[in-house]
N, C-alpha and C positions, 0 to 999 in steps of 0.2 A: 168633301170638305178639305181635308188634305190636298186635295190635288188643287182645290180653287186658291187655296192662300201659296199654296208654293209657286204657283204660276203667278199670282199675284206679284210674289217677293223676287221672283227673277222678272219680271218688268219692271218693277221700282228699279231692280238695279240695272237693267239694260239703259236707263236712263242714267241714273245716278252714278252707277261705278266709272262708267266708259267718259262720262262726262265731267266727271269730278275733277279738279283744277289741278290736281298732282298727277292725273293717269292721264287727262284729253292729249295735255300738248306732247305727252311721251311718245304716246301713238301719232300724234302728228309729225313727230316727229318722225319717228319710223314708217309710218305709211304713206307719207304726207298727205295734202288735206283731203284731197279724194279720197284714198285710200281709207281716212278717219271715216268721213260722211258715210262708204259705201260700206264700213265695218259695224256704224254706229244705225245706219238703216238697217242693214239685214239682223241684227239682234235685236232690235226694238220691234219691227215687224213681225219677226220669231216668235217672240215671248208673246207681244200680244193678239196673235192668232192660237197659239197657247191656250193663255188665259179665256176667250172667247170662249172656246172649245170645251174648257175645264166650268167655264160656267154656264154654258147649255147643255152641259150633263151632268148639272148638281140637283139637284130634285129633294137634298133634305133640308126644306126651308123654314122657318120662323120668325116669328115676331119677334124686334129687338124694342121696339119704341112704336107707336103712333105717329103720323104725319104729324105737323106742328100745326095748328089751327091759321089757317088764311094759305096754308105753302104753294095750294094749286095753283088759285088766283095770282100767287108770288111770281112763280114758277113761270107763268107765262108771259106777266109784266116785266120782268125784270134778263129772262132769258136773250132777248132782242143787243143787249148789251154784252153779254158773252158771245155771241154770234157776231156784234159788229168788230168788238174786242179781236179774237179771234179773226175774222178775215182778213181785218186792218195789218195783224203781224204776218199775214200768207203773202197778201199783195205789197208790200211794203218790206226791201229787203234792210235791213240791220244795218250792215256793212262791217268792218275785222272791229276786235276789241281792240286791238292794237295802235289804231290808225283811227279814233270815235271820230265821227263828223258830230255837230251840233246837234241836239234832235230837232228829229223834222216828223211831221205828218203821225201818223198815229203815239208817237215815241214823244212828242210835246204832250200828248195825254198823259202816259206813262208810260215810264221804260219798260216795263216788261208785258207788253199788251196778252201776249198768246198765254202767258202763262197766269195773268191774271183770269182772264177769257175761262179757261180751265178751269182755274179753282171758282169762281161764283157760278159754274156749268154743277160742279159735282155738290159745291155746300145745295145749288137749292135742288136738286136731287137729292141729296141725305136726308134733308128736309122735308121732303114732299114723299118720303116710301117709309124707310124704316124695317124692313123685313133682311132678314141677313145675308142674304145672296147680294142684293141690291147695295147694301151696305159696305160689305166687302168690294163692292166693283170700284161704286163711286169715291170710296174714302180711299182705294189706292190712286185714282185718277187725281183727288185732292194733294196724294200725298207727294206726287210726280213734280206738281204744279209748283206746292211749297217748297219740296227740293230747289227747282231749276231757281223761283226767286231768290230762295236764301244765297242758293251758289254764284248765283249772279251778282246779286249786289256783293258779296265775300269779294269777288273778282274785281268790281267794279273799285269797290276801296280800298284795297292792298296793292292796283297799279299806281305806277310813280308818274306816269305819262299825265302830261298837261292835260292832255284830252280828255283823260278819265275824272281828271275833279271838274272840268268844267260841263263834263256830262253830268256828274252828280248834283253841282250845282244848280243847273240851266232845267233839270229834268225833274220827274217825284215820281215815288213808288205809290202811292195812292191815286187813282184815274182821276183827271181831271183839276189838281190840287196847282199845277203849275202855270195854270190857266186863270189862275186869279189874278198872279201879277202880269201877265201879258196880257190875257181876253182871251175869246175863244176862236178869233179870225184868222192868229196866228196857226192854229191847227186844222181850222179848216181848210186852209189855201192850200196845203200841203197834203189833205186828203183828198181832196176832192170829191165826185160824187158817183163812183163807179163804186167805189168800197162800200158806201151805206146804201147802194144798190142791191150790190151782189152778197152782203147781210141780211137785208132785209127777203129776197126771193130764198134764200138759203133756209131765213129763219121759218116761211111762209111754208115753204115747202115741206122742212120736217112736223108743223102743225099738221100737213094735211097725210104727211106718211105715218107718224107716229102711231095710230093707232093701228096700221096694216105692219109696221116692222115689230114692237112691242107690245102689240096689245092692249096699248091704256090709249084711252082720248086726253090729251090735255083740257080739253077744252069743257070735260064731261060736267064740271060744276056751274056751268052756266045753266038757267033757267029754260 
């Protein structure tokens, strides 16, 4: 138990400390930007082989709560949208906060795709276990996810750069919410059709490993 939350708490922070808006640019400073990235890889990699480690050798588990009624079914409907979320921010590079271009392509959905992707991964995972192994995994991957938005948007509205209010304006923190006053052509054109490709074989693929890498079929409450 000890070892799962301490490993837990130096991931939250290999994300959060290294990246926090007063320590990143210091270090960018000092290492410049390679030097950040290949600081800010090798201790998030660290910790979360770590963590893995510390949680496939915890074996003192219990019940914290019950799955919520309907989660599995949830879990599988609604998964497909963290996986597209998610790949959309892999293939699809950002570019400097310094220098925002317009948003384009997945970033006309919402600004912070990867990190939303994350957090609706781990909520319907919390949702669908409830046992405290599980719970501690998922609620620090949630907790990752909330950091990096909270610190993003903090960043996004304390710069002075024109760039960055007309990012906040032009864009929304809720998927799909900026798409009302444009349509949804605008973000399609800009994604195009390799991303909801390479989401959907992704998402397909882990239905059909999931029950060979974890053990649980998603799919076990079908008929």
């Amino acid at each position: 138990m000890t070892a799962l939350i301490a490993t837990a708490l130096l991931l939250f922070a290999s994300h959060g400390v290294l990246s926090a808006p007063g320590i990143r640019p210091a270090l960018i400073g000092r290492f410049g930007r390679g030097g950040f990235q290949a600081l800010h890889a090798t201790a998030s990699t660290a910790t979360f082989v770590a963590f893995l480690r510390a949680y496939a050798a915890f074996d003192a588990n219990r019940q914290l709560y019950a799955p919520l009624p309907g989660s599995g079914p949830m879990a599988v409907l609604l998964m497909p949208i963290a996986f597209f979320l998610v790949t959309a921010r892999v293939m699809t590079p950002f570019g400097e906060a310094a220098a925002l271009s317009p948003p384009h392509g997945i970033y006309s959905v919402t600004r912070h795709p990867g990190s939303i992707g994350l957090l609706i991964w781990a909520g319907l995972h919390l949702a669908a276990t409830g046992d405290l192994k599980r719970v501690i995994f998922f609620a620090t991957m949630g907790a990752i996810a909330l950091f990096a938005i909270a610190k993003n948007e903090w960043v996004l509205r304390q710069g002075n750069e024109k760039g960055h209010r007309s990012f906040l304006e032009s864009s929304s923190l809720i998927p799909f919410m900026a798409l009302v006053s444009r349509g949804p052509h605008s973000a399609a054109a800009g994604i195009g059709w390799p991303i909801p490709a390479a989401a959907f074989l992704a998402y397909t693929a882990m239905l059909l490993l999931h029950p060979v890498l974890f053990g649980i079929d998603p799919l076990d409450w079908l008929p």
